[in-house]
Phi, psi and omega in degrees: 000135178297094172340121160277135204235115203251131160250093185298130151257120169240149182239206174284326172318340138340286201279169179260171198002055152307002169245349196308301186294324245236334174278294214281321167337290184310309184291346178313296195264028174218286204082043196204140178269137221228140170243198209267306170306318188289302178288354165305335207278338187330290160319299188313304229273356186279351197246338179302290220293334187290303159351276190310294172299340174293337174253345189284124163285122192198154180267008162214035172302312187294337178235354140330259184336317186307290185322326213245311152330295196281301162341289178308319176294325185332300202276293156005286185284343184280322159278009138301309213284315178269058080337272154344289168327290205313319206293290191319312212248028148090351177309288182254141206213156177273187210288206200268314221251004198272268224277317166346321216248285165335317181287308186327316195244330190243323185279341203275009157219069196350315196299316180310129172286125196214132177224151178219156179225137161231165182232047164292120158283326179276131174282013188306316174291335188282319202271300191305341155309315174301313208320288168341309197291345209244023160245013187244325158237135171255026176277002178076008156352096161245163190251144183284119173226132187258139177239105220279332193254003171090193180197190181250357137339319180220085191298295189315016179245358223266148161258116190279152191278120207129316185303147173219176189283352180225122191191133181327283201294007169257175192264171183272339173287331172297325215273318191299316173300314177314313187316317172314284173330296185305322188301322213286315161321296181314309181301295179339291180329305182283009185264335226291124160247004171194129196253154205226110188237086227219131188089353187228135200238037178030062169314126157309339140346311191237082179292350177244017153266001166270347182297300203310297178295306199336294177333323180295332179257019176308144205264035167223348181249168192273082175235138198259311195200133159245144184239125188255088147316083204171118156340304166267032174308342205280302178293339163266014123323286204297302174271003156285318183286325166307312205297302216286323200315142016273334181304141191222347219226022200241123186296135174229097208265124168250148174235155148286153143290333165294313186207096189289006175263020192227114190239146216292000000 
């Protein structure tokens, strides 16, 4: 029988205070207390001003930029780094229910092929996932995670929210590695016959990680059945079906996380 070939999306809604370390940066470089909404607005205005300057003919446009450039690695490097902190000292861990959803949805058939993408900067799904692997094989398994938004591996990598692989304030060299990354996500996507989405509330923010699934639904790739892991499964339904239009005949399964045997 032909190996089912599953791509797990996972967001911050995985991890527990995934946003905690990623707020207190931000009050680092504002000095101003910040929630989760105030920093998305953070993030825009910071991608509006990279724009804005890159492009505006102006005689002090050039050092705008630098300032708006140094400023972002600035913030950049501060949220690895209370990442990095949050990880070591257990703040962020994945939810109760993560390898539960895992075993259920991705694990529960040896024959399965299983890849993950997150658009997590912090690595807690990732590790805890090897963890999963090596009580499920004792072959040292780890599984490939493309991290679509970048990681604290690489702070000068990391991609804000707004953001798109192509963009006036990067070098052609900068703007190709993004381009990269994604392409290589889309092709993953596209071998998919069943995508496992759990935790990602598809922000209208990241209008080109919703372009990257849509692409999963081209009437040319195997993608079969999505399966929606999410409190709010009606609305991330709801913008999933927008994203796939025009194709329609692509199966759509919803869960709570409280209770993943009942399916909504």
């Amino acid at each position: 029988m032909e190996r089912n070939k599953i791509v797990i999306i996972v967001g911050a809604g995985a991890v527990e205070n995934a946003w905690v370390p990623i707020v207190n940066a931000i009050k680092v470089v504002t000095n101003q207390n910040v929630d989760i909404d105030g920093a998305n607005c953070f993030f825009a205005r910071l991608i509006y001003l990279l724009r804005f300057y890159s492009k505006i003919p102006h005689a002090d446009a050039e050092s705008y930029l630098k300032i708006s450039k140094e400023n972002t690695t600035t913030l950049k490097n501060g949220i690895c780094e209370e990442i990095k902190i949050a990880q070591s000292n257990g703040i962020l861990k994945p939810r109760p229910e993560f390898r539960k959803i895992l075993k259920k949805f991705a694990f529960n058939d040896s024959r399965n092929s299983v890849g993950m993408i997150s658009t997590n900067w912090d690595t807690v799904v990732d590790d805890d996932l090897d963890d999963l692997l090596k009580t499920i094989n004792s072959d040292g398994q780890t599984l490939k995670c493309f991290h679509i938004h970048g990681s604290i591996e690489f702070p000068e990598h990391l991609y804000l929210p707004s953001e798109t692989t192509q963009e006036n304030y990067r070098s052609d060299i900068e703007n190709k590695k993004f381009g990269l990354n994604h392409a290589m996500t889309i092709q993953f996507l596209e071998q998919a016959n069943q995508i496992l989405i759990y935790g990602l509330s598809l922000d209208p923010l990241d209008a080109e990680l919703s372009q990257v699934l849509g692409g999963a639904g081209f009437p040319n790739n195997q993608l079969q059945e999505i399966i929606i892991v999410n409190p709010d499964y009606e609305k991330i339904k709801n913008r999933i079906k927008i994203l796939m239009f025009p194709r329609n005949n692509i199966k759509i399964r919803c869960f709570s996380p409280e209770d993943l045997e009942t399916e909504k």
